[in-house]
C-alpha positions in Angstrom: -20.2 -23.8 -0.1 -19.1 -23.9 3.6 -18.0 -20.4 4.7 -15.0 -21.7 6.1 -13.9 -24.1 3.3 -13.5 -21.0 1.0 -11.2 -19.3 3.5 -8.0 -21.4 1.8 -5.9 -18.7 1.8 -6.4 -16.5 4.6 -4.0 -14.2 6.3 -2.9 -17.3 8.7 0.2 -17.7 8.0 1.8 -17.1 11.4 1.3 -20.5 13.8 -1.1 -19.7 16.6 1.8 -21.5 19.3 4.5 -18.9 17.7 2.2 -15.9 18.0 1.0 -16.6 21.8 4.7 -16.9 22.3 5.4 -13.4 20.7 2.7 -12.0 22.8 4.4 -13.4 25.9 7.4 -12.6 25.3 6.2 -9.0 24.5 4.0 -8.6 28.1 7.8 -9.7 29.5 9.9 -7.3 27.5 7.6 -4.4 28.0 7.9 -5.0 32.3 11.8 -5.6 31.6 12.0 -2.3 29.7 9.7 -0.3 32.1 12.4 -0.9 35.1 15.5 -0.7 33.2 16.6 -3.9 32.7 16.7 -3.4 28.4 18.0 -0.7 27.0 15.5 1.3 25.1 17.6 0.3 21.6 16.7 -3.0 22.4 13.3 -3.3 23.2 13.2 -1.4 20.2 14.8 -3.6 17.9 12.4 -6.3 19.5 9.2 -4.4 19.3 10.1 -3.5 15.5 10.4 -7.2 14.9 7.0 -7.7 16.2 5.5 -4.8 14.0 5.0 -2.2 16.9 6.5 1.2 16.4 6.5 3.9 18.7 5.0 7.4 17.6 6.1 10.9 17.9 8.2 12.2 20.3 5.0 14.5 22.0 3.4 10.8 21.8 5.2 8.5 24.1 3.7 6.0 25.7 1.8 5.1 22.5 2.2 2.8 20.0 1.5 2.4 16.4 0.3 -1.7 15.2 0.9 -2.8 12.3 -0.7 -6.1 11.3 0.3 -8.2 8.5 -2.3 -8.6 5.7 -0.1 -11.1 3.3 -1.4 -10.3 -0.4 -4.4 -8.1 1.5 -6.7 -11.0 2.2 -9.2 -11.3 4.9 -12.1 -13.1 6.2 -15.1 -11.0 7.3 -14.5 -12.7 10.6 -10.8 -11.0 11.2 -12.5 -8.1 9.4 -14.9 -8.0 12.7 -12.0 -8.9 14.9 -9.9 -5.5 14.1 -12.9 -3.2 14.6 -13.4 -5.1 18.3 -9.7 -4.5 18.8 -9.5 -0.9 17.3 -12.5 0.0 19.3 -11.1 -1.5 22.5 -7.4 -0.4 22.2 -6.7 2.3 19.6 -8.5 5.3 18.4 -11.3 3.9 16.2 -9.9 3.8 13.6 -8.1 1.0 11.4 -6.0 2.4 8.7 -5.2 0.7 5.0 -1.7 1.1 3.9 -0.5 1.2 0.5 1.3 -2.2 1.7 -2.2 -3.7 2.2 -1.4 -3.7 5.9 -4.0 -2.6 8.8 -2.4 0.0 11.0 -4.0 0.7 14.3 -2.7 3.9 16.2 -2.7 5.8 19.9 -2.6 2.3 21.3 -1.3 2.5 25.1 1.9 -0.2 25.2 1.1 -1.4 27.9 -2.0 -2.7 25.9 -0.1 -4.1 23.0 0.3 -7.8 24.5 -3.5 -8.1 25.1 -3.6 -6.9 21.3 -1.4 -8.7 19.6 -3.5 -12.0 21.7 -6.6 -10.8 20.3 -5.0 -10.8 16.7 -3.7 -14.5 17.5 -7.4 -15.8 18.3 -8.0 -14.6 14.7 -5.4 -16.0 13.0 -3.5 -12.7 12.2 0.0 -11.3 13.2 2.2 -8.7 13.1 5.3 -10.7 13.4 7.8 -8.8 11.0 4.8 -6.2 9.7 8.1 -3.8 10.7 12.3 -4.6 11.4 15.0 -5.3 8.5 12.4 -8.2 7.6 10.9 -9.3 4.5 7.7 -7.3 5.0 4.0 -7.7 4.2 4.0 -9.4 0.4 1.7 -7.4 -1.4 -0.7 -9.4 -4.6 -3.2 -8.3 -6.8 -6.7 -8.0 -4.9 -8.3 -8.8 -8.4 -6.1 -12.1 -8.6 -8.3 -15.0 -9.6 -11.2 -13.1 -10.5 -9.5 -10.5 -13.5 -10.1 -11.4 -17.2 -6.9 -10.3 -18.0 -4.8 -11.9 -15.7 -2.2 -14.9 -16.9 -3.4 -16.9 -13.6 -4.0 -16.3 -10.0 -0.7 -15.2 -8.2 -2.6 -15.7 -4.6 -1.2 -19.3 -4.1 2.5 -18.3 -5.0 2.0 -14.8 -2.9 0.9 -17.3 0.3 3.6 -20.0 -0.2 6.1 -17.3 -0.5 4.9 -15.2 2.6 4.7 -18.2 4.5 7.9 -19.4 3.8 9.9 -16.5 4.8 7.7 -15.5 7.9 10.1 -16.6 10.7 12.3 -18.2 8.0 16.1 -17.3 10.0 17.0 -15.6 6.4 14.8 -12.7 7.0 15.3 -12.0 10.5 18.2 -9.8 10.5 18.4 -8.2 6.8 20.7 -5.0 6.3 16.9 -3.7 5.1 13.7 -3.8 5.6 12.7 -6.2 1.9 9.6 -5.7 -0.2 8.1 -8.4 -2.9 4.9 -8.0 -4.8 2.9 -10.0 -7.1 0.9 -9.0 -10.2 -1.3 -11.2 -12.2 -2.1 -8.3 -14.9 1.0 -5.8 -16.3 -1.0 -2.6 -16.7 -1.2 -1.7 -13.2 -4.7 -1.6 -12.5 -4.7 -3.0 -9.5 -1.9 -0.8 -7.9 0.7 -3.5 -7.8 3.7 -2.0 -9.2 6.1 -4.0 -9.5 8.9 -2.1 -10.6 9.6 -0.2 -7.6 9.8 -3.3 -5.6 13.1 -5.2 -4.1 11.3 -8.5 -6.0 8.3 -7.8 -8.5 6.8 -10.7 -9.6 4.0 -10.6 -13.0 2.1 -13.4 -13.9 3.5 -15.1 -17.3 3.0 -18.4 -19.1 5.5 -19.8 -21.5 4.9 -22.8 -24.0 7.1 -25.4 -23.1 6.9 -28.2 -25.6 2.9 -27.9 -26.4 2.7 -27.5 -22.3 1.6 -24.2 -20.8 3.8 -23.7 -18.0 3.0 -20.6 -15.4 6.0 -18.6 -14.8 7.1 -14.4 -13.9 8.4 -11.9 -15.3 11.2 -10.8 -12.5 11.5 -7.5 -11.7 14.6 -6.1 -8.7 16.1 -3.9 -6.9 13.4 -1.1 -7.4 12.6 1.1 -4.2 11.2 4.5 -3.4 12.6 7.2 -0.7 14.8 9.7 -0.9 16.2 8.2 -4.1 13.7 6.5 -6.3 15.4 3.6 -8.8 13.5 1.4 -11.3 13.7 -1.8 -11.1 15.5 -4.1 -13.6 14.5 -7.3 -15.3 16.4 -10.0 -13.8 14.3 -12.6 -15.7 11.7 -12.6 -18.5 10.6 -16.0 -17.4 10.9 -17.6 -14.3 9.3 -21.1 -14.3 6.9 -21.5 -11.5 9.1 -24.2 -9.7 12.1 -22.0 -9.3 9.9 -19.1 -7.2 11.6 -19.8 -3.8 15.0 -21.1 -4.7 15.1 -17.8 -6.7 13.5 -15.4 -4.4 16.1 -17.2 -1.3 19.2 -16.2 -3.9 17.6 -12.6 -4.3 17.8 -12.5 -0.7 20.9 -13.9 0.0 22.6 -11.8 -2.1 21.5 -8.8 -0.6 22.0 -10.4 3.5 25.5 -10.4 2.1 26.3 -7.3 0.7 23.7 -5.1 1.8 25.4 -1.8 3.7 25.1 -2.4 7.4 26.6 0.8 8.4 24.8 3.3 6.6 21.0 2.7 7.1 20.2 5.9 4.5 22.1 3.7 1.9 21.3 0.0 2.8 18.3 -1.2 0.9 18.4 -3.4 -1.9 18.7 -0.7 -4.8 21.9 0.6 -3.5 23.4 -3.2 -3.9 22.8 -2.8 -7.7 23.8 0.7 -8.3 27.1 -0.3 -6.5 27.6 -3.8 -7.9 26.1 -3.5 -11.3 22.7 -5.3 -12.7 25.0 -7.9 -14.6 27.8 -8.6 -11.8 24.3 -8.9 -9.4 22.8 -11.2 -11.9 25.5 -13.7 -12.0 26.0 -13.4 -7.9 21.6 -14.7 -7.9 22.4 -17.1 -11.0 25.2 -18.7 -8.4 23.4 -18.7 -5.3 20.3 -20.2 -6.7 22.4 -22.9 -8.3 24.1 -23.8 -4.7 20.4 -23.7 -3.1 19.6 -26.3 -5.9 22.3 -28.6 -5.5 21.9 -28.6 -1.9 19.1 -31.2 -2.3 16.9 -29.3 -0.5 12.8 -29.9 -0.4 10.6 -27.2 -1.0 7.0 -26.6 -0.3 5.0 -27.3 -2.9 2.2 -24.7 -3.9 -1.5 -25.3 -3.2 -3.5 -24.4 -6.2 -7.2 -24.2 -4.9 -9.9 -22.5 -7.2 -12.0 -19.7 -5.2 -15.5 -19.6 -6.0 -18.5 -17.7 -5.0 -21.0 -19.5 -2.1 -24.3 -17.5 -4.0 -25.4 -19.1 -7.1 -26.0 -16.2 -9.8 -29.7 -15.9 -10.6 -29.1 -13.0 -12.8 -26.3 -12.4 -14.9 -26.8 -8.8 -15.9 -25.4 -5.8 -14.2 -28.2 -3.3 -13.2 -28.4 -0.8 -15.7 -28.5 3.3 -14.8 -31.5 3.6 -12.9 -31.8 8.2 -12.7 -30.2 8.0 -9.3 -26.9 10.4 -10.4 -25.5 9.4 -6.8 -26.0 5.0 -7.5 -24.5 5.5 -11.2 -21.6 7.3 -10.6 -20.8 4.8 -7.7 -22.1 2.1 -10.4 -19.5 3.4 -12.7 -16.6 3.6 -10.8 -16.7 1.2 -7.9 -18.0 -2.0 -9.4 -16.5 -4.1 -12.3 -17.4 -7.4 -13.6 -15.1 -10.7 -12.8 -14.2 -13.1 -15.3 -16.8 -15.4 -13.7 -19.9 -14.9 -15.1 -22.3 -13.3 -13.2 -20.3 -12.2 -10.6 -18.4 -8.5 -9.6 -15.8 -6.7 -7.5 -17.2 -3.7 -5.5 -14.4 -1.2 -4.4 -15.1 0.6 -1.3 -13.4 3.1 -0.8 -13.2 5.6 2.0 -11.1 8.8 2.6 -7.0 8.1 2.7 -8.0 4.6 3.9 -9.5 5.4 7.2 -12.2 2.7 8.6 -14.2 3.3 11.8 -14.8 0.8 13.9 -18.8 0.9 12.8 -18.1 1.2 9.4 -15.6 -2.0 9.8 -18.1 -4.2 11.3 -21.0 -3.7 8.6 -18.0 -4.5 5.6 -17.9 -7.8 8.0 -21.7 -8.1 8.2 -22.3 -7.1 4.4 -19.1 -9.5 3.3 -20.8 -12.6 4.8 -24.2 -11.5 3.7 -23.1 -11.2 -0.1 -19.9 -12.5 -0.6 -18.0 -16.0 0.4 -16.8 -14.2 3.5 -13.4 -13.1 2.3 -12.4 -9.3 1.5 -9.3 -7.9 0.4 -7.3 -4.8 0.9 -5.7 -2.9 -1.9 -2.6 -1.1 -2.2 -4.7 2.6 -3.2 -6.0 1.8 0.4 -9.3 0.5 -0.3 -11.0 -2.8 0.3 -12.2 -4.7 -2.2 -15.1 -7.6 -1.8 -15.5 -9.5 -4.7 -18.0 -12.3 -5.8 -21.1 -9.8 -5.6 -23.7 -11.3 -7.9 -25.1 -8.7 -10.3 -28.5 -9.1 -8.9 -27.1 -7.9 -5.7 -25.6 -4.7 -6.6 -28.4 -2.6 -6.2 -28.8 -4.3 -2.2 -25.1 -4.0 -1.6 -24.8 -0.4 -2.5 -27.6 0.8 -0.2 -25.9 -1.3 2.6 -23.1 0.1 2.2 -24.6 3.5 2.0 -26.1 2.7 5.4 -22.6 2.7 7.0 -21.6 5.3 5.1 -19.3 3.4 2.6 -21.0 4.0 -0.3 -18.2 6.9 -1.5 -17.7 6.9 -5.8 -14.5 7.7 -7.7 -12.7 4.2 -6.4 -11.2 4.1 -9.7 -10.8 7.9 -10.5 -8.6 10.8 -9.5 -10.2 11.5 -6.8 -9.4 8.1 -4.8 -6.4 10.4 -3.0 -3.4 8.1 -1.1 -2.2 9.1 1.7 0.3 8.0 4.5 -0.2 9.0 8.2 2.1 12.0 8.5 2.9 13.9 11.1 0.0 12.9 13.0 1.8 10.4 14.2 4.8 9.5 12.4 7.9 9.9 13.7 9.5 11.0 10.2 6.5 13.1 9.3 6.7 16.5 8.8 3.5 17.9 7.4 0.2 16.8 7.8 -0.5 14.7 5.1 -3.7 13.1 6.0 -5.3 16.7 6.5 -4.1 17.4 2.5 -5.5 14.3 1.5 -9.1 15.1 3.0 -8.5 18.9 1.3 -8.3 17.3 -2.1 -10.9 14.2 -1.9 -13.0 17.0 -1.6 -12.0 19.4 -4.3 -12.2 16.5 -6.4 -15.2 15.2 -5.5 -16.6 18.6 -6.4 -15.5 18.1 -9.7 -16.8 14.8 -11.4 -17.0 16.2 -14.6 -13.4 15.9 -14.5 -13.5 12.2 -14.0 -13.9 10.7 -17.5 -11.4 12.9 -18.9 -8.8 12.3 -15.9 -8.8 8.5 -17.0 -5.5 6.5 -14.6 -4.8 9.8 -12.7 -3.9 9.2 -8.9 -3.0 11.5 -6.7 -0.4 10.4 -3.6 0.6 12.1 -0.8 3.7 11.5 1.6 4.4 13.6 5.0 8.0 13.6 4.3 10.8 12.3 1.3 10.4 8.7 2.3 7.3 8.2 0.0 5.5 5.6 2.1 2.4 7.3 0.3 4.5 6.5 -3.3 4.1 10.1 -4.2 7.2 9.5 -6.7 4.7 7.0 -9.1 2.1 9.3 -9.2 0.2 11.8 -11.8 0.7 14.6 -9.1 2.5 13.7 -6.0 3.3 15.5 -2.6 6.0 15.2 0.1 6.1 17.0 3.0 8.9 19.6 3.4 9.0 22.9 5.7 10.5 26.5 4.5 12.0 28.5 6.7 11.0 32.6 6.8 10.0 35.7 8.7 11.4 34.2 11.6 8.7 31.2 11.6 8.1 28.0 9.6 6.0 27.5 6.2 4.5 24.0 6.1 4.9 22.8 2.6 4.8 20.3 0.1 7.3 20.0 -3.1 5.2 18.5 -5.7 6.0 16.0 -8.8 4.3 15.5 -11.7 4.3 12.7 -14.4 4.8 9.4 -12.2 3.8 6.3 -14.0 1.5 4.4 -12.4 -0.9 3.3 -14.8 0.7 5.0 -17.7 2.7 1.9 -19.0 5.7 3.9 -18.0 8.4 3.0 -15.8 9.1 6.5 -14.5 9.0 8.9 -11.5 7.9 12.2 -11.3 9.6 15.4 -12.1 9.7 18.4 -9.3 7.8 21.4 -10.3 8.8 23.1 -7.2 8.1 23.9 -3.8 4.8 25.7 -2.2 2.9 26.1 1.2 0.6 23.8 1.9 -2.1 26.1 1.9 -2.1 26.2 -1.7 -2.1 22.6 -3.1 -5.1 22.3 -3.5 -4.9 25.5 -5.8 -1.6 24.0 -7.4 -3.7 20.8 -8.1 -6.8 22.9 -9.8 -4.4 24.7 -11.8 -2.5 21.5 -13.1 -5.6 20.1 -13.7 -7.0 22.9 -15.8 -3.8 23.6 -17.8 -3.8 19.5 -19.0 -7.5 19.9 -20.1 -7.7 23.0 -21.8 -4.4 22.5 -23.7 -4.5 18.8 -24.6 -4.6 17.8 -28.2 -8.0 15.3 -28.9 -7.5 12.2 -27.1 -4.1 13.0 -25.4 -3.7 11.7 -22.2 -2.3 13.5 -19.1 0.7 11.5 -19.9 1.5 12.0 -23.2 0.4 16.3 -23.0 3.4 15.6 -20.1 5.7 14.5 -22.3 5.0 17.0 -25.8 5.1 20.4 -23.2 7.4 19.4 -20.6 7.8 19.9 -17.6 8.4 23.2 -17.7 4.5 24.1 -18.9 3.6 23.3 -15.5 5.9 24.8 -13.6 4.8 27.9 -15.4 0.9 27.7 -13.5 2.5 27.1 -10.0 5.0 29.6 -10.2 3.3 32.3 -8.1 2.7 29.8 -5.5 6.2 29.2 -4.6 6.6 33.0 -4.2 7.3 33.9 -1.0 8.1 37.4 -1.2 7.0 39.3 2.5 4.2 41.5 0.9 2.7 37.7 -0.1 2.9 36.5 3.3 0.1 35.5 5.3 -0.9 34.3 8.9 -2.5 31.1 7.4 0.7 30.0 6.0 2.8 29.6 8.6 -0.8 26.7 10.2 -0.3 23.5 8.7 -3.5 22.2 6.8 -6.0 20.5 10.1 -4.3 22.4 12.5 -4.8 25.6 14.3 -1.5 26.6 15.6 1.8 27.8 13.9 3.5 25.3 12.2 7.0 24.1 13.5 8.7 21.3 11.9 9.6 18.3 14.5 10.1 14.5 13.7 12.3 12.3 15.5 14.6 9.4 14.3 12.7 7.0 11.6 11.4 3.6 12.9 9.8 2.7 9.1 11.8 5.3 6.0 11.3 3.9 2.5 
């Protein structure tokens, strides 16, 4: 197969004419800002549409990028592209959200046209990445290739992200507006779509002997400050009806979203105000006026991804004495639906890619695979159609560039969002907590098997753009005042459901310096295993000794008495100076 004929679905959605306009119009608003001639809540209002945010207030000057990675897909060659442009123009490093975005930071503004032309020559953009937008559309990045999916969602994730990319609906939303797609219910490849403004799951309904592909709807979830679940607007959607309905969903919220009060303007606070039935029948009416407008609708483009290597062996290799290859073996690499072929995760610490490390997954992706990768929401990447004979070759390549890390699929796969290295809203260090833990975990693999579905998410601050709310044990940033300094500190939750089969969010177990996660999380850990009843999951010990069990073995943490106060708890995990709390005004809160 021609490399570029399996590349039907890339991250291309943006028009190269509309993008090279963007960029110019970017070189002309940074001049036009730079003497005065916009006013800085313009430019940015205009930057934000573009998907460039500017970083902390001891940061100014420099400029985070987010690109657009619709439904995580790439080709090796835009792969290779964002190393050449993270070398040249940001810190090194490219950055996997749990959006499936690419996030590039310490990038000079000046710089950012040059960028954003660079990203153009590979087909990629970052045209509404950020802004009260319909944002990156996140899908499955197991989607064609799972035995247990109903079908492949990546057609209806493109048609749908291309259709509202520059659509004049989504350019000027109360809210920023999030849409997922699953093609499997039980969560296993981080989609979730019940904390989504639009989930969409795979279903297909008999229709008179006639299989017809359809979703299960899910709206008005969200994360933040206050976490809802989303409702079931439809237990079958028909295929056909994906834009009309997701235009309604949309319209519905453009017109009675809040546009005062940013805190209480996404999509969730529509419903709790209106009501899930009084909301249904607002969608049910718009959708019908969209219909009997007699408008046309793009049809979507069902194409059937394949592998480019024939399979010569059909066999997985088979534990070979190398502890190192079969715990990476185990947990990394999972067989496709098509025989003979597998998905290898590679996964690197809180979804941080060096530039090096970024061109070898280009290199290795051409080399074994049909030259397309895909990023997941647990901030991997994910290259699929490895032939089992190959497995063996791939993982000592990867080793090679030093992406060869085991536990994709286990506990110790730790999320985490940028923090107060460079957010704006951060307040602790998140990223620093993330490395702290990857590596208590990693210390423990004899905790793996019997940690089954655990993940472990952390956010710098409330807004949970690290989805600390869905997860086993989650973190948020937070800061405690005392002894006339600051503690850093993290509240943690316990009992979120990703991957549980439960639509829930965590409950607080309390408040504790930052210094001591890592003993909270040992502690949590150890209570679950040496108390659980045969074949209990974390889950279901959760629910038979409640809440307050745990709270019980992180109790002394949270005590901050003086004679328990220490020097090292007033320095912020990473750092090496006191800690003192300082974000400025949000450019991207949940």
């Amino acid at each position: 197969m021609d490399l570029n004929e399996a590349h039907t679905y890339s991250a291309g959605i943006d028009t190269s004419e509309a993008y090279a306009e963007d960029a110019k119009n970017m070189r002309s608003a940074i001049a036009r800002f730079k003497i005065g001639d916009i006013s800085e809540e313009e430019f940015k209002k205009f930057r934000l549409q573009l998907g460039i945010y500017g970083q902390r207030p001891d940061q100014q000057g420099f400029s985070m990028v987010r690109v657009k990675v619709p439904y995580g897909l790439l080709t090796s060659l835009q792969v290779r592209r964002l190393a050449s442009i993270a070398r040249q123009f940001a810190d090194g490093i490219a950055h996997v959200t749990t959006r499936q975005d690419i996030q590039l930071h310490w990038v000079k503004l000046e710089s950012v046209p040059e960028l954003m032309e660079s990203l153009n020559e590979a087909g990629l953009t970052t045209r509404e990445a950020c802004g009260n937008t319909v944002r990156n559309i996140v899908g499955s990045p197991l989607a064609g290739v799972s035995a247990d999916e109903a079908f492949d969602v990546t057609p209806y994730s493109h048609l749908l992200a291309k259709h509202f990319l520059r659509n004049e609906l989504s350019q000027a939303l109360p809210r920023k507006f999030k849409i997922s797609f699953s093609g499997i219910s039980d969560e296993r490849d981080a989609i979730i779509p019940w904390i989504h403004d639009i989930g969409f799951v795979a279903a297909v309904r008999d229709v008179d002997g006639t299989p017809v592909p359809g979703f299960k709807v899910f709206v008005g979830g969200g994360l933040g400050a206050q976490p809802r679940v989303a409702d079931v607007l439809e237990e079958f959607l028909p295929a056909g009806l994906l834009i009309p309905t997701t235009e309604a969903i949309v319209r519905v919220f453009n017109d009675h979203g809040n546009r005062k009060i940013r805190s209480k303007a996404r999509m969730k606070y529509v419903l709790w105000r209106l009501g899930f039935e009084e909301f249904k029948r607002l969608v049910v009416q718009e959708r019908e006026k969209i219909l009997a407008s007699e408008r046309t609708f793009p049809e979507v483009e069902i194409g059937e991804e394949e592998g480019y290597l024939p399979v010569d062996h059909p066999c997985i290799p088979q534990s070979n004495g190398d502890h190192e290859f079969n715990h990476w073996l185990n947990s990394n690499v999972f067989p496709q639906r098509q025989s003979g072929y597998n998905v290898v995760y590679v996964n690197t610490t809180i979804g941080d890619y060096t530039v090096d490390q970024l061109f070898e997954l280009g290199r290795i992706a051409d080399k074994f695979t049909n030259g397309m990768v895909r990023t997941t929401a647990q901030q991997d990447i994910v290259l699929r159609w490895i032939r089992s004979s190959d497995i063996a070759s791939i993982y000592h390549e990867l080793k090679g560039a030093g992406l060869h890390q085991a536990g994709a699929q286990e506990i110790a796969n730790v999320t985490s969002c940028p923090g107060a290295d460079t957010c704006n809203l951060g307040i602790t260090h998140s990223r620093a907590l993330g490395k702290e833990l990857t590596q208590l975990l990693q210390r423990h693999p004899d905790w793996n098997a019997l940690l089954d579905g655990l993940r472990i998410k952390i956010s710098g601050c409330p807004n949970s753009c690290g989805q600390h709310h869905v997860a086993a044990i989650g973190f948020h940033g937070a800061t405690k005042k005392i002894a006339g300094g600051e503690i850093p500190s993290y509240l943690i939750s316990i009992g979120g459901g990703m991957n549980s089969g439960r639509h829930t969010f965590g409950g607080t177990l309390g408040r504790i310096p930052a210094r001591y996660a890592p003993e909270a999380v040992t502690r949590i850990i150890k209570r679950y295993l040496s108390n659980r009843i045969e074949s209990e999951n974390f889950w279901q010990f959760y629910e038979r000794v409640g809440i307050v069990a745990f709270r019980d073995v992180v109790r002394d943490l949270a005590d901050l008495r003086p004679e328990r106060l220490t020097g090292e708890l007033f320095i912020d995990l990473g750092e090496d100076k006191a800690f003192a709390a300082s974000s400025g005004e949000g450019e991207c809160a949940a």
